[in-house]
N, CA, C and O atoms as CSV, one atom per row, in Angstrom:
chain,resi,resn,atom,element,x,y,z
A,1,UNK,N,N,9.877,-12.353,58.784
A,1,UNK,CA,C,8.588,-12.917,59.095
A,1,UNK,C,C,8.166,-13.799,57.926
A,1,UNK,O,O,8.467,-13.298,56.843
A,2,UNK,N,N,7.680,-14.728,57.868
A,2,UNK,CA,C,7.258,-15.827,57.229
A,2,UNK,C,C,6.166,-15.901,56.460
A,2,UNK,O,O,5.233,-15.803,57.256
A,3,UNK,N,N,5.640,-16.040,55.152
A,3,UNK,CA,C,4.456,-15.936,54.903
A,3,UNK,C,C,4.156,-17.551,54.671
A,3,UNK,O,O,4.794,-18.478,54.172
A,4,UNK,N,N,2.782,-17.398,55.328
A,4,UNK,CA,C,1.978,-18.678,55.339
A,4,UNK,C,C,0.615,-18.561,53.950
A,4,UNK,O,O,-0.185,-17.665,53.684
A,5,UNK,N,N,0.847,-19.784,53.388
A,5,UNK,CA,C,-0.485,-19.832,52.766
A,5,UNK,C,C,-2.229,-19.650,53.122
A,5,UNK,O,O,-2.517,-20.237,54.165
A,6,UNK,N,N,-2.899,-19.257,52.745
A,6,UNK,CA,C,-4.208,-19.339,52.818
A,6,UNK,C,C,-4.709,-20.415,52.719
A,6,UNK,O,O,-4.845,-20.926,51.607
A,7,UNK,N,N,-5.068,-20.969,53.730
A,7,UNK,CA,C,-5.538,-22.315,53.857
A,7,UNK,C,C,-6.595,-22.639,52.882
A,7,UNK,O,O,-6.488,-23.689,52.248
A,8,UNK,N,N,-7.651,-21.823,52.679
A,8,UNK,CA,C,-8.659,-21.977,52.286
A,8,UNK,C,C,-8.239,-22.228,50.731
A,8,UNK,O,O,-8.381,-23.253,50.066
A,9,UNK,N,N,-7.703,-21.025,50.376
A,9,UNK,CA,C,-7.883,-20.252,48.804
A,9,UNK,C,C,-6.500,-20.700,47.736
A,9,UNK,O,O,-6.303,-20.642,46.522
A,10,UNK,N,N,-5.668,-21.190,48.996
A,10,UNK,CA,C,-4.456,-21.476,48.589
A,10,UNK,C,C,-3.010,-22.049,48.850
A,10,UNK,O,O,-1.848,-21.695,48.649
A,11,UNK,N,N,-3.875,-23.423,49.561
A,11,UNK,CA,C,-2.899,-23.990,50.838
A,11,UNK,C,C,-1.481,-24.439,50.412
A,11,UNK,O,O,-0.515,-24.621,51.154
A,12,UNK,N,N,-1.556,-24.599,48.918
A,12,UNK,CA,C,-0.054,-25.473,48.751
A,12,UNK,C,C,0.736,-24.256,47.482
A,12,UNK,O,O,1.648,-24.619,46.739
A,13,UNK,N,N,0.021,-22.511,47.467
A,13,UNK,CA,C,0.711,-21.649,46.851
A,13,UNK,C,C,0.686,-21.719,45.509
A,13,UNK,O,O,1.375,-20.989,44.797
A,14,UNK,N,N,-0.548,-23.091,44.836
A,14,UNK,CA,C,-0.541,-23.390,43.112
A,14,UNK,C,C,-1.468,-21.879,42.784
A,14,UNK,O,O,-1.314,-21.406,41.659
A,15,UNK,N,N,-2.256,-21.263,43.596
A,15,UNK,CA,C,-3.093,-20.766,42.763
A,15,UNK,C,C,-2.421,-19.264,42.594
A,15,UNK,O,O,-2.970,-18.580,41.731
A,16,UNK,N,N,-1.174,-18.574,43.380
A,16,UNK,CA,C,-0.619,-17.770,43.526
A,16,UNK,C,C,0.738,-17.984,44.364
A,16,UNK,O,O,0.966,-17.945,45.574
A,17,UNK,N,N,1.378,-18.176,43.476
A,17,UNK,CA,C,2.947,-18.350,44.077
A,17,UNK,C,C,3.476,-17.512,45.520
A,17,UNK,O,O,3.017,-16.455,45.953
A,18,UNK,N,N,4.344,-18.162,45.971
A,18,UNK,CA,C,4.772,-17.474,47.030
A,18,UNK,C,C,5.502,-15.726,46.596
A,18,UNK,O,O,5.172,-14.630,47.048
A,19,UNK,N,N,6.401,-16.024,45.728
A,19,UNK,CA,C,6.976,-15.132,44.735
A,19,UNK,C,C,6.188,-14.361,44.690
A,19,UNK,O,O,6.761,-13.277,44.795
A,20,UNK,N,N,5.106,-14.217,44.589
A,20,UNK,CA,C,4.163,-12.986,43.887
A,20,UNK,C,C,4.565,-11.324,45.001
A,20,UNK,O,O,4.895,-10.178,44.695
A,21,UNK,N,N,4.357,-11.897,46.068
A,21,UNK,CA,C,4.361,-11.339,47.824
A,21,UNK,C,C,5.139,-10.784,47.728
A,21,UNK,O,O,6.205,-11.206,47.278
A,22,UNK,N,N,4.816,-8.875,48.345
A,22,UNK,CA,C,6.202,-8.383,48.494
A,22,UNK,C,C,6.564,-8.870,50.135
A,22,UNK,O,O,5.736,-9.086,51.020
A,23,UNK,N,N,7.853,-8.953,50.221
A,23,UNK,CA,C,7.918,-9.240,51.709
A,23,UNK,C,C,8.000,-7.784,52.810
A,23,UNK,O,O,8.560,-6.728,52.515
A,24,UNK,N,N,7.360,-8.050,53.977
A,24,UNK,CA,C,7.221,-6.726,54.685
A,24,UNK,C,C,8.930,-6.412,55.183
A,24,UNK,O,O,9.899,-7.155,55.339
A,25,UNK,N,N,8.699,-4.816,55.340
A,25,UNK,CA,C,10.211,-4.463,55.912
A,25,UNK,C,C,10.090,-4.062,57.047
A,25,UNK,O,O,11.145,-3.789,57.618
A,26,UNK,N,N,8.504,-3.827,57.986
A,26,UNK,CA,C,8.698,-3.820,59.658
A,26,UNK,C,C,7.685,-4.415,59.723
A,26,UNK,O,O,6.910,-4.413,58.766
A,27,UNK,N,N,7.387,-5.161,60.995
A,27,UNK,CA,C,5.958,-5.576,61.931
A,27,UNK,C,C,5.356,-4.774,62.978
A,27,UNK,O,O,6.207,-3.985,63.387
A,28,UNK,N,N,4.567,-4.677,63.414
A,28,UNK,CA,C,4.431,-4.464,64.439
A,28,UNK,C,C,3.454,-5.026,65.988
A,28,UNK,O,O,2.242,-4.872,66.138
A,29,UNK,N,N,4.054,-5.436,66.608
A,29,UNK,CA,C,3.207,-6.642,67.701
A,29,UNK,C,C,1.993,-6.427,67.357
A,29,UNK,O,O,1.337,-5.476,66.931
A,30,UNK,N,N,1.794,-7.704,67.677
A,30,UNK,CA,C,-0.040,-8.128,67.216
A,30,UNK,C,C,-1.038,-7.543,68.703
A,30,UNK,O,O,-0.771,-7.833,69.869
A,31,UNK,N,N,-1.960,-6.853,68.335
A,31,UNK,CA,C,-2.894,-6.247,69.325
A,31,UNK,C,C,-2.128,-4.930,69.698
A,31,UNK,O,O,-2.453,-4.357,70.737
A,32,UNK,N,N,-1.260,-4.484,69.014
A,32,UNK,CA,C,-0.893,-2.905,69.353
A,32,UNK,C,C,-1.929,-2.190,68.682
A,32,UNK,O,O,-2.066,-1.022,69.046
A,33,UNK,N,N,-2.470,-2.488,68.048
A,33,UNK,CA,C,-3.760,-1.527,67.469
A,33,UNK,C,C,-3.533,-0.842,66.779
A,33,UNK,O,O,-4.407,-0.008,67.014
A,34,UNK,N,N,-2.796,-0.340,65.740
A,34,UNK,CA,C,-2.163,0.854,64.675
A,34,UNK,C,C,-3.437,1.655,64.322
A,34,UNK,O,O,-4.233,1.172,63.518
A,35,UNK,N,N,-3.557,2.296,64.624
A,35,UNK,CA,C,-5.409,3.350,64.100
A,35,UNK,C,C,-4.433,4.644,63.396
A,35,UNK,O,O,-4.328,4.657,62.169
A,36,UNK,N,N,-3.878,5.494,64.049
A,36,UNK,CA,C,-3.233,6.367,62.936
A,36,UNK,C,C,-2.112,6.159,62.479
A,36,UNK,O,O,-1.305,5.300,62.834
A,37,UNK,N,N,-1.979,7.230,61.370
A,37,UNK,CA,C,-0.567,7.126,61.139
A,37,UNK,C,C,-0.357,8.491,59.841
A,37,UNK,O,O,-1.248,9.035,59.189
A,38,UNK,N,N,0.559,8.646,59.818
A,38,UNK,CA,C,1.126,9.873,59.126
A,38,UNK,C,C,2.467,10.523,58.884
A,38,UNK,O,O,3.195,11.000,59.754
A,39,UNK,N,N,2.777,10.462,57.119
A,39,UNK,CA,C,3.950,10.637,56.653
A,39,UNK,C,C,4.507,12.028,57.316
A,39,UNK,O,O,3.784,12.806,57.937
A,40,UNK,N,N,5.558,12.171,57.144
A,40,UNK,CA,C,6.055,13.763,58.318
A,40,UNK,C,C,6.671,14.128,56.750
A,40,UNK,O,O,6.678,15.347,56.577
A,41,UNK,N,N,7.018,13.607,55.959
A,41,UNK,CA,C,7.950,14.178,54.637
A,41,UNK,C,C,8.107,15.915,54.669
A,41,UNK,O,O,9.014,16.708,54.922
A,42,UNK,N,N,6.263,16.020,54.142
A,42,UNK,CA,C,6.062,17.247,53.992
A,42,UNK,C,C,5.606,18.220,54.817
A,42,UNK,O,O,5.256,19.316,54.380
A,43,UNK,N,N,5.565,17.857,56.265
A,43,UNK,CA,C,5.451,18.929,57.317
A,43,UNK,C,C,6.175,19.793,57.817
A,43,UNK,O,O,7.186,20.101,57.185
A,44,UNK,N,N,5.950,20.323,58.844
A,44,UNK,CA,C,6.742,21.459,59.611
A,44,UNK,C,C,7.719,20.870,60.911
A,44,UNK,O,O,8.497,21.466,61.656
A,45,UNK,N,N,7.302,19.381,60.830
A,45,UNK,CA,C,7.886,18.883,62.048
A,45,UNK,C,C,9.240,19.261,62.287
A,45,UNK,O,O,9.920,19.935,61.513
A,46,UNK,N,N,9.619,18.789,63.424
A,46,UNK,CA,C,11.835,18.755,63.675
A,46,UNK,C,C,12.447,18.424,62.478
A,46,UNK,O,O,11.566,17.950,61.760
A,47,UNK,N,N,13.663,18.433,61.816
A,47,UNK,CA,C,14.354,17.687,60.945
A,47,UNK,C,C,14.237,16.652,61.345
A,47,UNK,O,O,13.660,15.927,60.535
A,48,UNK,N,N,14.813,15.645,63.247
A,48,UNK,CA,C,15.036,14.511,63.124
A,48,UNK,C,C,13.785,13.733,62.912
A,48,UNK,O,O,13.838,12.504,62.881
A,49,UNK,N,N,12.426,14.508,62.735
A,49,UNK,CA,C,11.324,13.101,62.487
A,49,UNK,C,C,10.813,13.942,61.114
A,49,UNK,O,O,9.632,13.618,60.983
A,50,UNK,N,N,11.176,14.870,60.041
A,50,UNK,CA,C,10.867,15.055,59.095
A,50,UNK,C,C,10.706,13.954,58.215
A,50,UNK,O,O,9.786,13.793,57.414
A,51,UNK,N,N,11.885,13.044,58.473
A,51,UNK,CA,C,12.034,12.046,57.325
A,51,UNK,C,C,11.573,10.828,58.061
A,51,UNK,O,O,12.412,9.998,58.412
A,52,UNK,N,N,10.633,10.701,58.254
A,52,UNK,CA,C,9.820,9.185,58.725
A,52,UNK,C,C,8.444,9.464,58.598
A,52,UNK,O,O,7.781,10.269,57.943
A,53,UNK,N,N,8.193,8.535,59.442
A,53,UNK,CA,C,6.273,7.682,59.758
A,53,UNK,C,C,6.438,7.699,60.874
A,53,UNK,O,O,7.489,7.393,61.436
A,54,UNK,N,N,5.114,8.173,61.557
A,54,UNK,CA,C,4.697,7.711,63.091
A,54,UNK,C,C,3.084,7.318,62.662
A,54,UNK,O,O,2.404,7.371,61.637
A,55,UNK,N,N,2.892,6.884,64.111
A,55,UNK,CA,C,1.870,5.911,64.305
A,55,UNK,C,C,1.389,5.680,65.966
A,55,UNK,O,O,2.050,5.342,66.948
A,56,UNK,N,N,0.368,5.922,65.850
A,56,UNK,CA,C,-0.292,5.828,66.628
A,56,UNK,C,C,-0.856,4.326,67.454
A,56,UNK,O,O,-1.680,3.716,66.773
A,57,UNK,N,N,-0.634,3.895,68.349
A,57,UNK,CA,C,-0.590,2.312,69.091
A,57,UNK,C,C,-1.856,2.560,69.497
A,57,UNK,O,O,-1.617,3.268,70.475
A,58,UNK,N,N,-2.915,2.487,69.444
A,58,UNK,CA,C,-4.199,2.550,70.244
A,58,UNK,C,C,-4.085,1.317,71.797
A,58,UNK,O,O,-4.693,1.613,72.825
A,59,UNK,N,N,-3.357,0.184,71.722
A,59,UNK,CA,C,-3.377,-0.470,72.392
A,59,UNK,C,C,-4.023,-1.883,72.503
A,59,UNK,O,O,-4.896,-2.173,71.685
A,60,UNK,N,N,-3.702,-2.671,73.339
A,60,UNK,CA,C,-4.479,-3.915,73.299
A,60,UNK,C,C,-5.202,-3.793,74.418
A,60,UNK,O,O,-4.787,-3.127,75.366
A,61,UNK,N,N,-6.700,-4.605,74.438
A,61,UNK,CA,C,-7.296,-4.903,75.484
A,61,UNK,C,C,-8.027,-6.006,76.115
A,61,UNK,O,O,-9.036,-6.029,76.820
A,62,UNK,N,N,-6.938,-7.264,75.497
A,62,UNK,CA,C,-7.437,-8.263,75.782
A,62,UNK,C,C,-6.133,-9.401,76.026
A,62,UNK,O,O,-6.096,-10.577,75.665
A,63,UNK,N,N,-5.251,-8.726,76.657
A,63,UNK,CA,C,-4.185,-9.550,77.039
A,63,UNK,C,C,-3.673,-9.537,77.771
A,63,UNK,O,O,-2.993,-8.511,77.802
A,64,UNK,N,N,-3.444,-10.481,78.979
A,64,UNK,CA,C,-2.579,-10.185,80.310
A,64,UNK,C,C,-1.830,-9.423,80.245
A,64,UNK,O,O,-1.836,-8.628,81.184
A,65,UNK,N,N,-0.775,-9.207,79.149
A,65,UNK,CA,C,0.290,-8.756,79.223
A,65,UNK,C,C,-0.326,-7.327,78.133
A,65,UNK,O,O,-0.601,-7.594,76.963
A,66,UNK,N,N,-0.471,-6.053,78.586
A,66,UNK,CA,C,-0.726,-5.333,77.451
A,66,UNK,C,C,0.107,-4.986,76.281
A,66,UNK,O,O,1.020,-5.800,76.148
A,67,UNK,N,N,0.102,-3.940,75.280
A,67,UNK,CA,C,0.942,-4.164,74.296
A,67,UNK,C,C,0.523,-2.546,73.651
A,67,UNK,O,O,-0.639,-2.142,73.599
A,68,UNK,N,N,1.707,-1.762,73.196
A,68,UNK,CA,C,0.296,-0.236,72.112
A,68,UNK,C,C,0.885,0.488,73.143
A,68,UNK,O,O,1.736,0.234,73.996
A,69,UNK,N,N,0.074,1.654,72.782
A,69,UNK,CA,C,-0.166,2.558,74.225
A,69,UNK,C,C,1.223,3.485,73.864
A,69,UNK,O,O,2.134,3.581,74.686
A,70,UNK,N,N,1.264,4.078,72.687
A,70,UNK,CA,C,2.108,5.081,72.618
A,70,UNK,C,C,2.485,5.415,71.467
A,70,UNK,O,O,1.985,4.586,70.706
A,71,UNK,N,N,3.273,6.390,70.700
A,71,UNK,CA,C,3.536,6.960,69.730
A,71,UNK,C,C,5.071,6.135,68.917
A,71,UNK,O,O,6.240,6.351,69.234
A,72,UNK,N,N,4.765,5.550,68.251
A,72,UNK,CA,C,6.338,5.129,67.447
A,72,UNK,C,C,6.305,5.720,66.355
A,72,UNK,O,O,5.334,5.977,65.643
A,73,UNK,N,N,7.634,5.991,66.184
A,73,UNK,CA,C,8.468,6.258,64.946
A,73,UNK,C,C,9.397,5.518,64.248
A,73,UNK,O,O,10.423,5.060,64.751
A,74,UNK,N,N,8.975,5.360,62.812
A,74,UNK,CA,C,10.064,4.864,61.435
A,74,UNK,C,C,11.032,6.356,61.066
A,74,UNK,O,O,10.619,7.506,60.911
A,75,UNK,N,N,12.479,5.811,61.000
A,75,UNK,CA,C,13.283,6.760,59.950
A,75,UNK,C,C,13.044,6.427,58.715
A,75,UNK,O,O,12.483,5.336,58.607
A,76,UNK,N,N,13.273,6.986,57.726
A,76,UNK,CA,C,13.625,6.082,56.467
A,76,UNK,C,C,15.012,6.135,56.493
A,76,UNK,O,O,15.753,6.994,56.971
A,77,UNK,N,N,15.196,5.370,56.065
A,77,UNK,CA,C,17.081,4.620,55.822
A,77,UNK,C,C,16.770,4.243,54.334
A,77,UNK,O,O,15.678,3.719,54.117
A,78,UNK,N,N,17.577,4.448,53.350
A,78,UNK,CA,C,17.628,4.168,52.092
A,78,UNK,C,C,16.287,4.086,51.495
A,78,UNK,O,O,16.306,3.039,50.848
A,79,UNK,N,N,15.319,4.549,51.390
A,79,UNK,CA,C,14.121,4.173,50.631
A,79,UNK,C,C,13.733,3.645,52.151
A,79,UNK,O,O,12.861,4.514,52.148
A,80,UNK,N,N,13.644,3.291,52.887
A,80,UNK,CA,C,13.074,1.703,53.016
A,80,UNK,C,C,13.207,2.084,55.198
A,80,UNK,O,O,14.160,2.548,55.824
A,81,UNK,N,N,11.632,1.562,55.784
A,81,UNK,CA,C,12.031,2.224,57.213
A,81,UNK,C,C,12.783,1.154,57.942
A,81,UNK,O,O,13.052,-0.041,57.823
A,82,UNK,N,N,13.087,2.605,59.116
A,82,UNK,CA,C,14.806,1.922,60.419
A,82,UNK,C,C,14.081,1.690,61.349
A,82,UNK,O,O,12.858,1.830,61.360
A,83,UNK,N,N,14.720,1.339,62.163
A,83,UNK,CA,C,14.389,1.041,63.589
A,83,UNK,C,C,13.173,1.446,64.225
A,83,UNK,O,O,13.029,2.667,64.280
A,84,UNK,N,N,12.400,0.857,64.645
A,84,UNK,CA,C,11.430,1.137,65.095
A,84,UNK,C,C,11.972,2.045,66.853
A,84,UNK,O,O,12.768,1.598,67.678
A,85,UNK,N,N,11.077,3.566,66.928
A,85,UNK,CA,C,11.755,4.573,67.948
A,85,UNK,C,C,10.276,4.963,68.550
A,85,UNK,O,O,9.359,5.512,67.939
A,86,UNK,N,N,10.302,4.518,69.946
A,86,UNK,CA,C,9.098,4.571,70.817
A,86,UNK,C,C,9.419,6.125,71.184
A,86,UNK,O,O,10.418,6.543,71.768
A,87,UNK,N,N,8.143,6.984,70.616
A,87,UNK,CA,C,8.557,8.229,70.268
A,87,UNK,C,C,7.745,8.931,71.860
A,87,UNK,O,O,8.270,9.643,72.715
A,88,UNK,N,N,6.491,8.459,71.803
A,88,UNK,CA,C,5.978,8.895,72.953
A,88,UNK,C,C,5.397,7.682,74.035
A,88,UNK,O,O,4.518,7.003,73.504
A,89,UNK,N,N,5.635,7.391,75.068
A,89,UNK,CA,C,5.098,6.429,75.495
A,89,UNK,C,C,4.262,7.165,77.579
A,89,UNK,O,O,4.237,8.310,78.032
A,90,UNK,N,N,3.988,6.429,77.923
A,90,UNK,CA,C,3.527,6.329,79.167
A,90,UNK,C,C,1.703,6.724,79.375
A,90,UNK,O,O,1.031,7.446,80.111
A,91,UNK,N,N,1.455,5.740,78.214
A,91,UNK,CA,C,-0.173,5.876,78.526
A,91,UNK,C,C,-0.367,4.418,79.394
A,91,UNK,O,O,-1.422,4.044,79.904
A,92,UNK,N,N,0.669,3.846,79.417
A,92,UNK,CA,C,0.234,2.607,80.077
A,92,UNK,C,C,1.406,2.415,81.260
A,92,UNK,O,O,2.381,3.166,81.281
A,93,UNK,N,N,1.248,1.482,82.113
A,93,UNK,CA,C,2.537,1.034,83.345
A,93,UNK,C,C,2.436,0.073,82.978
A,93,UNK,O,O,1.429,-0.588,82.725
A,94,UNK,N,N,4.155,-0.286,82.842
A,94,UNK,CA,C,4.207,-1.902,82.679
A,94,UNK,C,C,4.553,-2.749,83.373
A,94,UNK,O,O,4.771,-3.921,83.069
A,95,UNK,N,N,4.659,-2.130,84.612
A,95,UNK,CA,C,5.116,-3.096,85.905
A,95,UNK,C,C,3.253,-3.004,86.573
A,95,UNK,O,O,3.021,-3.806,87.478
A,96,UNK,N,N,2.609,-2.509,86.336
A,96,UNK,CA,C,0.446,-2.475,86.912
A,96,UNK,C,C,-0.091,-3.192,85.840
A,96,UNK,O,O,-0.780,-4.198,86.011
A,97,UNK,N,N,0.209,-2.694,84.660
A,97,UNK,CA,C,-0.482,-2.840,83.533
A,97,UNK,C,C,-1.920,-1.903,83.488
A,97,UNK,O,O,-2.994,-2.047,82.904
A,98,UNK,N,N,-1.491,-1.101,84.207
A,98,UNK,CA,C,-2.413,0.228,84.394
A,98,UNK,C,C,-2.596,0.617,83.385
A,98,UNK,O,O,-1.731,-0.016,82.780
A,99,UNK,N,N,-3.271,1.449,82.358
A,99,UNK,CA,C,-3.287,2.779,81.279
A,99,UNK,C,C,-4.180,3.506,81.730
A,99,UNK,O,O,-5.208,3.328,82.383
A,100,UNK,N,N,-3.376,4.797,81.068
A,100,UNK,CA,C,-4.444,5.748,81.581
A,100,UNK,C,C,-5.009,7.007,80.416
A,100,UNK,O,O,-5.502,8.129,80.531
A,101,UNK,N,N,-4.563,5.969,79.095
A,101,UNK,CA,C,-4.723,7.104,78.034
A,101,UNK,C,C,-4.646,6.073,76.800
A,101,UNK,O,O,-3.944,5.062,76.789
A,102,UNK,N,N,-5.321,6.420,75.970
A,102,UNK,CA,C,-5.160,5.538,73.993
A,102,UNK,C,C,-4.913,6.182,73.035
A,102,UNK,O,O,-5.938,6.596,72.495
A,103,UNK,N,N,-3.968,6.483,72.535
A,103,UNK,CA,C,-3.925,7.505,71.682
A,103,UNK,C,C,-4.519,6.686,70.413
A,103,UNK,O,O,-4.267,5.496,70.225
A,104,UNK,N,N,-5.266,7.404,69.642
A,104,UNK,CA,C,-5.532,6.737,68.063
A,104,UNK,C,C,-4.947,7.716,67.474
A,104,UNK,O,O,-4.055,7.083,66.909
A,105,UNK,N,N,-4.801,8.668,67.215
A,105,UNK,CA,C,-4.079,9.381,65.795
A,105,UNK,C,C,-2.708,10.099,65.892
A,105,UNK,O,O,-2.249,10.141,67.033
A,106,UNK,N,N,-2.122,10.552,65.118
A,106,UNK,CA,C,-1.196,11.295,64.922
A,106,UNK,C,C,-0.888,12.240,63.959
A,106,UNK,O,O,-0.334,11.852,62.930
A,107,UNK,N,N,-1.268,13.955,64.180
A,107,UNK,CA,C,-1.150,14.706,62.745
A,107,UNK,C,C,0.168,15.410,63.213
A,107,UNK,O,O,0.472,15.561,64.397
A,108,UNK,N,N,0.958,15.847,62.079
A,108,UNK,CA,C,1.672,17.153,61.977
A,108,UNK,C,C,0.673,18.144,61.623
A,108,UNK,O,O,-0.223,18.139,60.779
A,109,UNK,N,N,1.346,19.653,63.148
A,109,UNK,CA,C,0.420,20.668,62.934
A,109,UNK,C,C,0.907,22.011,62.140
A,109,UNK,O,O,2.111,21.986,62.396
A,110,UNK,N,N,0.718,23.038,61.420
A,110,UNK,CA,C,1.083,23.883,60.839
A,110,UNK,C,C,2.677,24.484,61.798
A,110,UNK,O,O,3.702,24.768,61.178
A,111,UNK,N,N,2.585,24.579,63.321
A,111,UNK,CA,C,3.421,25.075,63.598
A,111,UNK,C,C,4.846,23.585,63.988
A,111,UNK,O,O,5.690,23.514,64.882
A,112,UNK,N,N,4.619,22.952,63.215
A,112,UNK,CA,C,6.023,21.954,63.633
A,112,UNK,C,C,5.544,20.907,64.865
A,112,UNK,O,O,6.191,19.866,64.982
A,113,UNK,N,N,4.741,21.089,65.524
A,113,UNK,CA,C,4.486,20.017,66.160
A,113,UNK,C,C,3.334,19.095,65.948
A,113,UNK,O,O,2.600,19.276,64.976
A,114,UNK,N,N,3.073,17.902,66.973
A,114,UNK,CA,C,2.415,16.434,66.349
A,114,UNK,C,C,1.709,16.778,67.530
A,114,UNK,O,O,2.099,17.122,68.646
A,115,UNK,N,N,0.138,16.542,66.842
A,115,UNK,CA,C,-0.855,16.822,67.470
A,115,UNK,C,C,-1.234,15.164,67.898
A,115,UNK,O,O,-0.826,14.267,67.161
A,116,UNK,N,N,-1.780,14.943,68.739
A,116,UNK,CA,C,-1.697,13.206,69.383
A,116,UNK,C,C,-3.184,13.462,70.312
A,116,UNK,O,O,-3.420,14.146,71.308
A,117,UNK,N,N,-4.011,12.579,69.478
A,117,UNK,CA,C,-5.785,12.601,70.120
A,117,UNK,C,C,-5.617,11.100,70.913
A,117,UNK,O,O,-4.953,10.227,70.354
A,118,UNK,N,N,-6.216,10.850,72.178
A,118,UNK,CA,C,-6.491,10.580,72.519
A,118,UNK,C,C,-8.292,10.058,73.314
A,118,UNK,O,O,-8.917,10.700,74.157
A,119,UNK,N,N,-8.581,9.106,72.845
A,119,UNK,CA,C,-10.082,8.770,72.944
A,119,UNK,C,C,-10.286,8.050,74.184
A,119,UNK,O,O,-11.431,7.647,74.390
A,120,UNK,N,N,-9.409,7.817,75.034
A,120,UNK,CA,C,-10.117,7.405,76.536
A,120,UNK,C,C,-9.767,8.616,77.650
A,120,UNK,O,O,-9.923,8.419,78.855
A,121,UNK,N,N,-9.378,9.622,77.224
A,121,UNK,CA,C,-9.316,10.810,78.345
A,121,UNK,C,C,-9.628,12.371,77.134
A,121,UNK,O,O,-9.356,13.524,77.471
A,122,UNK,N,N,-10.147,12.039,75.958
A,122,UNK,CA,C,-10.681,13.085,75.366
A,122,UNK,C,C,-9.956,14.234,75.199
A,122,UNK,O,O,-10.614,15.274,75.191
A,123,UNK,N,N,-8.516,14.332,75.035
A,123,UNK,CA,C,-7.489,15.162,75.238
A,123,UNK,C,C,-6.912,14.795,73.646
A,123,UNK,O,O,-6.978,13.809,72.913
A,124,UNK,N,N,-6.287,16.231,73.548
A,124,UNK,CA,C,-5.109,15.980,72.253
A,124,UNK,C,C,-4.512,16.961,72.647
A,124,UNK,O,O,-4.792,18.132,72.902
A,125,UNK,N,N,-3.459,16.193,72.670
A,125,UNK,CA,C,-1.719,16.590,72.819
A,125,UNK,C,C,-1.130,17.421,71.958
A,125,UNK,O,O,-1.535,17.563,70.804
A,126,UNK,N,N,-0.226,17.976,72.399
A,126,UNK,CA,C,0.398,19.151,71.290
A,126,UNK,C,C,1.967,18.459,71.834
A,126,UNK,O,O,2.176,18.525,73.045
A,127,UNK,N,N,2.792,17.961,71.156
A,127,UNK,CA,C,4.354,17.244,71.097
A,127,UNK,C,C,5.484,18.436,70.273
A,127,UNK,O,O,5.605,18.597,69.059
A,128,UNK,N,N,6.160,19.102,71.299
A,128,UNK,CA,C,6.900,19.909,69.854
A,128,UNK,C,C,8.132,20.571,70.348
A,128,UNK,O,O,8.039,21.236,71.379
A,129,UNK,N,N,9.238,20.476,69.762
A,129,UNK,CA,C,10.955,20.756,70.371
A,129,UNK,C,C,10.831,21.507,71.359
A,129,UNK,O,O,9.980,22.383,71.512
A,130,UNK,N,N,11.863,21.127,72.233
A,130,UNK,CA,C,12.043,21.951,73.119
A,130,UNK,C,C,12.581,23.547,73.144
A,130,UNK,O,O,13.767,23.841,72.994
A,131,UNK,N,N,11.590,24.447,73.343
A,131,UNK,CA,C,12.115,25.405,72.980
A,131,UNK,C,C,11.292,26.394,71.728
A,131,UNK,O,O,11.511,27.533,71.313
A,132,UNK,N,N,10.396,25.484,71.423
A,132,UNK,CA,C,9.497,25.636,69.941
A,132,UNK,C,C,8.395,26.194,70.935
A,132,UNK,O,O,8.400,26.374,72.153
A,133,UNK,N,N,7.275,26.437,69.764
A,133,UNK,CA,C,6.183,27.266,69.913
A,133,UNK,C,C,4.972,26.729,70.665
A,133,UNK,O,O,3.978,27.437,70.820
């Protein structure tokens, strides 16, 4: 992804070099809404999402095409996060463009699973191995 100057403050990069900038190592679509988010390092979660970030998509609501609307996950890979892994999804249809749910947050709970609030149906989710508590 490209960094553009500040038009205003710093259109041709004299007043702060491009150099200065760390460059980002993920994006994530514009109008997905990121409202939570939370390291798993030190929780109780699964091993396979111990070692990442999730995040919470609150969603977009101002685009034909919607965008959000579900739970992703970062691994870390060397220091540094992998692939972006659509961890929970189906608050929205993408063939209606229906939703029927927003999640904003995401905690790890004492017993290993990811607690997931939702603010347009007033519900929080309990997410946790199959087989778990």
């Amino acid at each position: 992804m490209p960094f553009a100057p500040n038009y205003e403050t710093n259109p041709d990069w004299s007043k702060y070099p491009e150099k200065m900038f760390t460059r980002i190592d993920k994006g994530i679509q514009a109008h997905s809404a990121p409202l939570g988010i939370a390291f798993l390092q030190d929780s109780q979660v699964a091993e396979p999402l111990r070692n990442g970030i999730a995040f919470a998509l609150h969603g977009s609501s101002d685009r034909s095409r919607r965008t959000g609307y579900k739970i992703v996950f970062f691994p870390w890979q060397g220091g540094r996060p992998g692939a972006q892994i659509d961890l929970v999804t189906g608050w929205l249809d993408d063939q209606s463009q229906i939703q029927w749910g927003r999640p904003v947050d995401v905690k790890p709970g004492k017993d290993g699973a990811l607690l997931i609030s939702d603010d347009d149906s007033g519900t929080i989710y309990r997410l946790s191995p199959e087989g778990g508590p």
